[in-house]
C-alpha beads as a LAMMPS data file, in Angstrom:
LAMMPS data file: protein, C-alpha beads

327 atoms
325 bonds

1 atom types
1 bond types

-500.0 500.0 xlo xhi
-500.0 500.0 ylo yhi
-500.0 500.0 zlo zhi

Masses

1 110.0

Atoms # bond

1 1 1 317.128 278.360 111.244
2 1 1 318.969 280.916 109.193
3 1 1 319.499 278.337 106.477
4 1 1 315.529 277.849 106.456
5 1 1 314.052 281.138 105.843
6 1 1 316.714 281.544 103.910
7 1 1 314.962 278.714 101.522
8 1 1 311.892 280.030 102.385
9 1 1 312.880 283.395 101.474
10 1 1 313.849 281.937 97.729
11 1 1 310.914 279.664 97.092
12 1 1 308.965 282.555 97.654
13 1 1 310.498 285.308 95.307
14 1 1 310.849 282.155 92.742
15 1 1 306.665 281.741 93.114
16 1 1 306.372 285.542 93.056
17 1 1 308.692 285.380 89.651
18 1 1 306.313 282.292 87.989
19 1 1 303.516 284.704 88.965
20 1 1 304.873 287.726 87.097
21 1 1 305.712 285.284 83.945
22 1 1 302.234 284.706 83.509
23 1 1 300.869 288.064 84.128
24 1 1 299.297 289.523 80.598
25 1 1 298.011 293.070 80.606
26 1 1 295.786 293.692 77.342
27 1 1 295.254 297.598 76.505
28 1 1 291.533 297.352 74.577
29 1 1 291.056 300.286 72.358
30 1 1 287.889 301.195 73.450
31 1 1 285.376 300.618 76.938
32 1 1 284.486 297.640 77.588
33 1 1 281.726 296.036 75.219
34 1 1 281.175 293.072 72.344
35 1 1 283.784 294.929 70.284
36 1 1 285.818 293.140 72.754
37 1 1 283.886 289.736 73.277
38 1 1 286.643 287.052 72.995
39 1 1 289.008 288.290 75.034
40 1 1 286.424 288.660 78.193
41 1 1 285.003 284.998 76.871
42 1 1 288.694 283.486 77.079
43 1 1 288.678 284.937 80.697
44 1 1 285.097 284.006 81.517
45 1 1 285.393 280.330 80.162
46 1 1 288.771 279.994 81.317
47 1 1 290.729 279.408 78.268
48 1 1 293.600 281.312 79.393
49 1 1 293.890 279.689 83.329
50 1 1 294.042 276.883 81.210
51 1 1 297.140 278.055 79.680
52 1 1 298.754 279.505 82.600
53 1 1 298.438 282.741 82.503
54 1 1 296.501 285.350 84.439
55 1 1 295.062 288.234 81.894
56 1 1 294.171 291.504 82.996
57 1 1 291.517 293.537 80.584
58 1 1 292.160 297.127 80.517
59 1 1 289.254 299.111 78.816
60 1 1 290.103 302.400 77.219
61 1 1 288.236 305.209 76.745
62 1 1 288.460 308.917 75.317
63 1 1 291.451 309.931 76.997
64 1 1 293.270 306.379 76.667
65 1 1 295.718 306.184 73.520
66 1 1 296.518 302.472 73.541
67 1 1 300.366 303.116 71.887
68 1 1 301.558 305.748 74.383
69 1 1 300.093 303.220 77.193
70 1 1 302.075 300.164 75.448
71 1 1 305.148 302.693 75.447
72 1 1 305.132 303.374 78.725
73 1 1 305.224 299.478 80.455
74 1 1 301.114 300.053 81.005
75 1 1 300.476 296.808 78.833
76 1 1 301.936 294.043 77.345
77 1 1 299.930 293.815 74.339
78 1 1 297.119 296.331 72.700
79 1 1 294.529 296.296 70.902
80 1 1 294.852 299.008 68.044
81 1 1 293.416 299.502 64.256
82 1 1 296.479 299.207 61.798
83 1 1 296.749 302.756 60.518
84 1 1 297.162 304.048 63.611
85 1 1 299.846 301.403 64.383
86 1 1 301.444 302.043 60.958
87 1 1 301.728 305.365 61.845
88 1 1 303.068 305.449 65.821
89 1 1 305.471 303.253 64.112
90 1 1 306.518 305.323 62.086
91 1 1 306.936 307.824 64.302
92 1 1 309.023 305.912 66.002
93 1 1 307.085 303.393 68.454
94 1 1 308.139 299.657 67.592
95 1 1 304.705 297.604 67.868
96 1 1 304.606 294.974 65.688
97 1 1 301.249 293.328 64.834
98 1 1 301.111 289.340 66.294
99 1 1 297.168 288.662 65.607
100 1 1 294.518 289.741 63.463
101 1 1 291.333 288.877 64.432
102 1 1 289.181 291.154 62.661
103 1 1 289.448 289.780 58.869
104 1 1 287.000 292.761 57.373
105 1 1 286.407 296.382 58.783
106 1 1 283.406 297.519 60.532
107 1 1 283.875 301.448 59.696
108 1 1 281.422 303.796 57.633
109 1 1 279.724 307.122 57.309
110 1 1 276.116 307.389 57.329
111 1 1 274.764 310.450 56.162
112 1 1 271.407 312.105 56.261
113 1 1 269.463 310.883 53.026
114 1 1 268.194 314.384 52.351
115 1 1 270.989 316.165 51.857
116 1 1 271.354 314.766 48.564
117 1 1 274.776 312.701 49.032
118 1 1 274.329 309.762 46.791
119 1 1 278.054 309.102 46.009
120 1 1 281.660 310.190 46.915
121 1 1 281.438 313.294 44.807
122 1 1 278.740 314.105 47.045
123 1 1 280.756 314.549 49.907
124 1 1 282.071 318.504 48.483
125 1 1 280.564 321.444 50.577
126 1 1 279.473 318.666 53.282
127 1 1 280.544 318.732 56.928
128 1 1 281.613 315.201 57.758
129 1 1 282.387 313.930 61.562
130 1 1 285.871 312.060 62.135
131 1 1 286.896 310.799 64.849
132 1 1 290.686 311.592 65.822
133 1 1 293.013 310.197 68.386
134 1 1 294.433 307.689 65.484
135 1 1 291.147 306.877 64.333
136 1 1 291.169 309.620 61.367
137 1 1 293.484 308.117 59.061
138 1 1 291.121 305.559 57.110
139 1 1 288.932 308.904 56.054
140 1 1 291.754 310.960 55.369
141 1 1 293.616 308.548 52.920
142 1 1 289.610 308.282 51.116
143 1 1 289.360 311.565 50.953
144 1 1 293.096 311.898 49.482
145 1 1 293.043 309.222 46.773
146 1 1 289.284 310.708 45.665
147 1 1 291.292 313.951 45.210
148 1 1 288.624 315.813 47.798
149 1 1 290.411 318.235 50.199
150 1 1 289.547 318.574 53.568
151 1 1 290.339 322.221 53.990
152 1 1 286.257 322.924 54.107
153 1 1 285.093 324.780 50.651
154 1 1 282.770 323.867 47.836
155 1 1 285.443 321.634 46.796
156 1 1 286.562 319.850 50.000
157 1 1 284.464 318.771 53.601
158 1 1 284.756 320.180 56.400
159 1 1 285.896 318.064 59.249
160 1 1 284.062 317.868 62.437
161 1 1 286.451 316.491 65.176
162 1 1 283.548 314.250 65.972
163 1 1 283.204 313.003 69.613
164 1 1 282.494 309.068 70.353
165 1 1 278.403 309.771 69.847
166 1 1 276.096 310.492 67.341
167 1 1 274.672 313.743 69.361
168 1 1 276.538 315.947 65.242
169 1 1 274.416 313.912 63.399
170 1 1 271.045 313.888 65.023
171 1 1 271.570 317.956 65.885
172 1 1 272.397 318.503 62.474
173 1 1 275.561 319.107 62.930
174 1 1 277.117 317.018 60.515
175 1 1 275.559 315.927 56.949
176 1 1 277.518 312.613 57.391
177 1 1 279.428 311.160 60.481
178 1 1 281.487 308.096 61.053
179 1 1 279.801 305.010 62.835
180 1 1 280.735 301.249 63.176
181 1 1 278.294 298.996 61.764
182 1 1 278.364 296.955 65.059
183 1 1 277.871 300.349 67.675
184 1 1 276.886 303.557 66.144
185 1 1 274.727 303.187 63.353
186 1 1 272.673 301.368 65.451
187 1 1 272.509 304.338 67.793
188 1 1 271.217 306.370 65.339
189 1 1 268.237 303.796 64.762
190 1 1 267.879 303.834 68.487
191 1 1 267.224 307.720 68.568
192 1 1 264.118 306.996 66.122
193 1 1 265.783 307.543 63.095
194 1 1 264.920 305.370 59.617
195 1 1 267.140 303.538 57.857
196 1 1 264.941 305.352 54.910
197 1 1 266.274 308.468 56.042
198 1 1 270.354 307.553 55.650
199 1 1 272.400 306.432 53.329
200 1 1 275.736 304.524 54.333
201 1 1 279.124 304.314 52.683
202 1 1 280.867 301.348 54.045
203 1 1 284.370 301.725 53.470
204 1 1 284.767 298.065 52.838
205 1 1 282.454 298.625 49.647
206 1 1 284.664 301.733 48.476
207 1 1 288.201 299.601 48.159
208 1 1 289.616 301.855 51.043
209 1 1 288.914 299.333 53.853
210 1 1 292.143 298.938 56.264
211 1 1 292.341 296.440 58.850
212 1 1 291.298 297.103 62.714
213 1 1 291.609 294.985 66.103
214 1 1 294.691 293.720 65.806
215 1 1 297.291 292.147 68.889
216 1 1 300.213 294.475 68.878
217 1 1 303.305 294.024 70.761
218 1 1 306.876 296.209 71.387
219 1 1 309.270 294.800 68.702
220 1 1 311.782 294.446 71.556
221 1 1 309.862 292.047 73.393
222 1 1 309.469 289.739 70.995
223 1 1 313.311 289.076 71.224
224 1 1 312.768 287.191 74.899
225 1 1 311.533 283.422 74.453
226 1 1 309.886 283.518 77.459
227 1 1 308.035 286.824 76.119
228 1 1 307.579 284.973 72.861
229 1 1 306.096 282.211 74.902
230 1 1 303.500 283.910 76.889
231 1 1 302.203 285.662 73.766
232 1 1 301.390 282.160 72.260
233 1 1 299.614 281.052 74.785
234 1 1 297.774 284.645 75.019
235 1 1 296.744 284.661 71.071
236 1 1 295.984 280.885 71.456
237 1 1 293.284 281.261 74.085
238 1 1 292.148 284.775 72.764
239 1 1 291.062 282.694 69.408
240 1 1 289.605 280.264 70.712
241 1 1 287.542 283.176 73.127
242 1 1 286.500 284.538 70.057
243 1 1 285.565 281.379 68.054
244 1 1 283.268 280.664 70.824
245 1 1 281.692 284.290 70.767
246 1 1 280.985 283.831 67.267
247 1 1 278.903 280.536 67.815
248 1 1 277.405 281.747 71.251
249 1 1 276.871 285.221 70.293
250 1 1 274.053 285.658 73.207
251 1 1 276.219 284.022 75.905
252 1 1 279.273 286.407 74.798
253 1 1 276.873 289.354 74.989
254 1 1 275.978 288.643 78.527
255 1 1 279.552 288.149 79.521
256 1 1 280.623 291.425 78.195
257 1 1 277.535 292.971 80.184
258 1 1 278.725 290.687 83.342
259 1 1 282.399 292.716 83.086
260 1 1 281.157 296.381 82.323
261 1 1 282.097 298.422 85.583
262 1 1 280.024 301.164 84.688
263 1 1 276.641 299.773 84.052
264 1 1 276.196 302.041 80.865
265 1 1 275.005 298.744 78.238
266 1 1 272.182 297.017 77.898
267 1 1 272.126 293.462 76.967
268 1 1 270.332 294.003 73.867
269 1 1 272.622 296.580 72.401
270 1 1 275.737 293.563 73.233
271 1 1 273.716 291.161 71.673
272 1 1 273.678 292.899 68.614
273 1 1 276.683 294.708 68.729
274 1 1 278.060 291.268 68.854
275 1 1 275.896 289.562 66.196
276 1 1 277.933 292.549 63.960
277 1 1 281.225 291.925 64.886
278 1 1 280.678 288.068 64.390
279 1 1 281.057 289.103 60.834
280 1 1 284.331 290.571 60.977
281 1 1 286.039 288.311 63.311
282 1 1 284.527 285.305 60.626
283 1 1 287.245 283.986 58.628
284 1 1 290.279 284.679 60.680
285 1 1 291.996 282.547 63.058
286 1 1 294.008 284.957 64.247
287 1 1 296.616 285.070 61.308
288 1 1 297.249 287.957 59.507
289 1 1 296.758 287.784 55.688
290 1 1 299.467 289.399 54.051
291 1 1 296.831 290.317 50.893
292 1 1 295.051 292.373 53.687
293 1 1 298.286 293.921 55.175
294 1 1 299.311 295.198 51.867
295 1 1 296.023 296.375 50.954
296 1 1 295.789 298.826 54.241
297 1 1 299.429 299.259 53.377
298 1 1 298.590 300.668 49.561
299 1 1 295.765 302.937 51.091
300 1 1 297.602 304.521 53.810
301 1 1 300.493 305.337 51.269
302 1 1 297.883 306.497 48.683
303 1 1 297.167 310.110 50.201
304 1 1 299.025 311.839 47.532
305 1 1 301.165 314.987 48.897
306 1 1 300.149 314.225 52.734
307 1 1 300.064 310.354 53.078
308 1 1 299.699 308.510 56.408
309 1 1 302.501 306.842 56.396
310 1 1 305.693 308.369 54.146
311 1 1 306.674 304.652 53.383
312 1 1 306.425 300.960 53.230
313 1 1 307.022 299.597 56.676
314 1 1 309.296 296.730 57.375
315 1 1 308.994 294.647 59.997
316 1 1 305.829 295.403 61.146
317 1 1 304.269 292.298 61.628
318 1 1 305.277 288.427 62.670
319 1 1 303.346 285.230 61.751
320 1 1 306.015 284.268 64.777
321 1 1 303.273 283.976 67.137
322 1 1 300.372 282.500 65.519
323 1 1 302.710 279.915 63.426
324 1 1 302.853 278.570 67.113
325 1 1 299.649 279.271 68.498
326 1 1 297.350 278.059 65.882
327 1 1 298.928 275.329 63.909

Bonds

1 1 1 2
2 1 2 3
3 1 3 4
4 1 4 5
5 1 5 6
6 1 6 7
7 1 7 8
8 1 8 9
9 1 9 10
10 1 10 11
11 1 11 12
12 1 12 13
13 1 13 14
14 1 14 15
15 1 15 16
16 1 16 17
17 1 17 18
18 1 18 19
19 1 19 20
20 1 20 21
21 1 21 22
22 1 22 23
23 1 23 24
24 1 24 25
25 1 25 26
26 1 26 27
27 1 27 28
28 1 28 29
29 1 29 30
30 1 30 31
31 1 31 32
32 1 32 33
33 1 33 34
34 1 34 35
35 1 35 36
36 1 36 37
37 1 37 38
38 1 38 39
39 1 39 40
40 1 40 41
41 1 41 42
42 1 42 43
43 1 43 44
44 1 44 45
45 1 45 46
46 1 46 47
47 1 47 48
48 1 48 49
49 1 49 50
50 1 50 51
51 1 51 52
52 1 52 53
53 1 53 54
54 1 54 55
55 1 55 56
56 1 56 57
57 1 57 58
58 1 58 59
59 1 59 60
60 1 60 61
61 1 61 62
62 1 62 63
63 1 63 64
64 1 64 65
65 1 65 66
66 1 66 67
67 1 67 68
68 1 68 69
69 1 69 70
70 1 70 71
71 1 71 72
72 1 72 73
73 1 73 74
74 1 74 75
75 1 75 76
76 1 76 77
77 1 77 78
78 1 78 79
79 1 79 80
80 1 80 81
81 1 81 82
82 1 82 83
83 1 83 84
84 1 84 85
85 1 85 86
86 1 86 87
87 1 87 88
88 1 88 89
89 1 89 90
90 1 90 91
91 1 91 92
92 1 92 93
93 1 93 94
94 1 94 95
95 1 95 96
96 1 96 97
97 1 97 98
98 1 98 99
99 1 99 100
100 1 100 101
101 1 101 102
102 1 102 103
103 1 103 104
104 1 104 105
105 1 105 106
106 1 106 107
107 1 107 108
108 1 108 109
109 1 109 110
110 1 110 111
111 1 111 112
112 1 112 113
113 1 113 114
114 1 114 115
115 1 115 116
116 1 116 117
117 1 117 118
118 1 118 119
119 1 119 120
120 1 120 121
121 1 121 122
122 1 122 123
123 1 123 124
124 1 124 125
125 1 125 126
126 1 126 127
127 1 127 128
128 1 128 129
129 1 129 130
130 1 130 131
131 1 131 132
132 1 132 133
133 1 133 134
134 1 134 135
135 1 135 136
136 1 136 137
137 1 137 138
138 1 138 139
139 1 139 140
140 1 140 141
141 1 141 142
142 1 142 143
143 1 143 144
144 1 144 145
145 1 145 146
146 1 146 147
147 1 147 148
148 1 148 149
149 1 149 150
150 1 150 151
151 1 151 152
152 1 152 153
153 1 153 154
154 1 154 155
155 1 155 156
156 1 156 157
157 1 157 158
158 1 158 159
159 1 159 160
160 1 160 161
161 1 161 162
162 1 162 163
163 1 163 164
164 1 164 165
165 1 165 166
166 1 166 167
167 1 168 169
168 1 169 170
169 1 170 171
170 1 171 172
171 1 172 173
172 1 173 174
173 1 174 175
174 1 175 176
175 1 176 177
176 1 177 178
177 1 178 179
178 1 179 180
179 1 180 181
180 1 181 182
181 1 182 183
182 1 183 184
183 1 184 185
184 1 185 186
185 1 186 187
186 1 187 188
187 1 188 189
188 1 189 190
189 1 190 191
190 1 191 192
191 1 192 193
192 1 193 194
193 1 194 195
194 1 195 196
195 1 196 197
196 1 197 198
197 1 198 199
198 1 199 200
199 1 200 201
200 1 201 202
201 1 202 203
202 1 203 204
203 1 204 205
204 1 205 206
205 1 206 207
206 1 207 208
207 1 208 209
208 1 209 210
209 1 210 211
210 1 211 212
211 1 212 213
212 1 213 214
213 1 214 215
214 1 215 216
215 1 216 217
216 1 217 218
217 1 218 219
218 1 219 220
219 1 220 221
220 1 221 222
221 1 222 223
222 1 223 224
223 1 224 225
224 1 225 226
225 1 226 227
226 1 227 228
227 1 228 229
228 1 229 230
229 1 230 231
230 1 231 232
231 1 232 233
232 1 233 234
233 1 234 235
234 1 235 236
235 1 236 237
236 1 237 238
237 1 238 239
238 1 239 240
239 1 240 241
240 1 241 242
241 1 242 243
242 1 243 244
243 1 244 245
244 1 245 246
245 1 246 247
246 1 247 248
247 1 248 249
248 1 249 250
249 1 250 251
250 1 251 252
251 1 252 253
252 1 253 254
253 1 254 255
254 1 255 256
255 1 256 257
256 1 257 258
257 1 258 259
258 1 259 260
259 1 260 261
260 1 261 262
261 1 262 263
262 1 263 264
263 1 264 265
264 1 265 266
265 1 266 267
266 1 267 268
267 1 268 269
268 1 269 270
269 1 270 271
270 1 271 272
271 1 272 273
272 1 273 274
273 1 274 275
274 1 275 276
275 1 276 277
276 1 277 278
277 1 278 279
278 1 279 280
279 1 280 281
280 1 281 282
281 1 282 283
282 1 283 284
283 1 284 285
284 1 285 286
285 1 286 287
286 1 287 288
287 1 288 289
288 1 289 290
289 1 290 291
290 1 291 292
291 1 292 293
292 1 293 294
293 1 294 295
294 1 295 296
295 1 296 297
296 1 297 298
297 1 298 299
298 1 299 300
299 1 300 301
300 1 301 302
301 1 302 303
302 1 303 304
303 1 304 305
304 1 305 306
305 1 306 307
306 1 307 308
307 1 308 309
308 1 309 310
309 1 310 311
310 1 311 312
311 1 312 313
312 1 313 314
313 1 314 315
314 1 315 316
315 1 316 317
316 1 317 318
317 1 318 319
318 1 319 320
319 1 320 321
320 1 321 322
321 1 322 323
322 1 323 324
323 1 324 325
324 1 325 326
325 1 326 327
């Protein structure tokens, strides 16, 4: 009898081990919406059961930093725009990027019309909304490489720590505050407001576009095969979530809607927050393009006396994973 549950005993901590092996915990930057469609289509459809492993989605929020939860054993993998990595990695957090979905970025500032900003220059004696939390350093290398403090001044802008809303533009705030062409500019049409009225700056069209949404990862993990392993099969299915979001942009919509807890979206703000992001995800399989890396690389390093990152990083991303994953 002894020799039984002692069997018993193993074949159960053994299944409780598998089990553990093919947990995945995914940190998403932000709450849970299309921004986020494959990886809550991979789970829906059931691309990753398929692969063996058992994902949990973690939305984020205001008070969520994705690195610090990734530091601290919270997730396996995060979600997290490149700048922000670059520069927790530099500070002395590992992560190493394993996936890039997002081939083009999403970020701009839209400004009232009638404030007279028609170009860059513009921007002097303006009040412009940021957002912070990692999510400033895009608009602070711009700002830097067009030689435009942001000390406030005739000369400079003055930065509004701008909360995850529109509220300092439509209250006049702000003359200009950031938005995502997939979420917040299209709150700001919502609230009744032209497109005649605003003009945009897409940081894409300005050369200072860095890349967002990519898979990041501990660099220590990525020394255990079996870690190595489960991230393959994680990128693998994610892809192929997000290819299908792409082509069933409606379905993906409801599916997001189907997973938000809080009941705070509408299916016709998913629907085209996802048609947007359909745009940036096209193109990429999940590889990162080195041309892209170096090009966030160049503009982060481009701030002049007060750069994002101090130098050129090394070793901050792997093809390791989607060499395996997608070929």
């Amino acid at each position: 009898m002894k020799h039984l549950i002692t069997a018993a005993t193993l074949a159960f901590v053994a299944s409780v081990a598998t089990a553990q092996d093919n947990d995945v915990k995914l940190q998403l930057q932000w709450v849970t919406q299309a921004q986020f469609a494959g990886y809550y289509v991979a789970q829906d459809k059931g691309f990753y059961e398929e692969e063996g492993l058992n994902v949990s989605i973690l939305p984020g929020g205001p008070d969520i930093a994705p690195p610090q939860v990734l530091a601290g054993g919270g997730a396996d993998v995060m979600l997290n725009w490149m700048p922000s990595a670059l520069a927790a990695r530099e500070k002395g957090l590992p992560v190493v990027n394993i996936a890039q979905p997002f081939k083009t970025s999403g970020l701009m500032l839209t400004c009232w019309k009638d404030t007279g900003i028609t170009s860059v220059e513009d921007f002097k004696g303006k009040t412009i909304g940021v957002w912070f939390f990692g999510n400033e350093y895009p608009f602070l290398s711009w700002m830097s490489q067009a030689g435009i403090s942001t000390d406030g001044g005739d000369d400079g802008v003055t930065v509004l720590k701008q909360g995850f809303n529109v509220d300092p533009l439509l209250q006049r705030q702000a003359d200009c505050i950031s938005t995502m062409t997939y979420n917040e500019y299209g709150q700001v049409l919502d609230a009744g407001v032209s497109p005649d009225e605003l003009v945009t700056f897409k940081y894409e069209d300005q050369g200072v576009a860095t890349l967002e949404d990519g898979m990041y990862v501990l660099e220590d993990s990525l020394q255990k095969p079996e870690f190595v392993e489960k991230m393959v099969k994680f990128v693998r299915a994610s892809m192929k979530g997000w290819k299908y979001a792409e082509e069933n942009p409606a379905e993906a919509a409801q599916i997001v809607l189907d997973n938000d807890e809080t009941g705070a979206q509408t299916l016709a703000a998913q629907e085209r927050m996802m048609t947007e992001v359909a745009k940036l995800t096209a193109g990429s399989n999940g590889t990162l393009d080195e041309a892209d890396y170096q090009r966030t690389v160049d503009t982060l390093l481009a701030g002049g006396s007060d750069p994002v990152i101090s130098a050129a990083p090394e070793g901050a991303w792997t093809h390791a994973i989607t060499d395996q994953a997608l070929n």
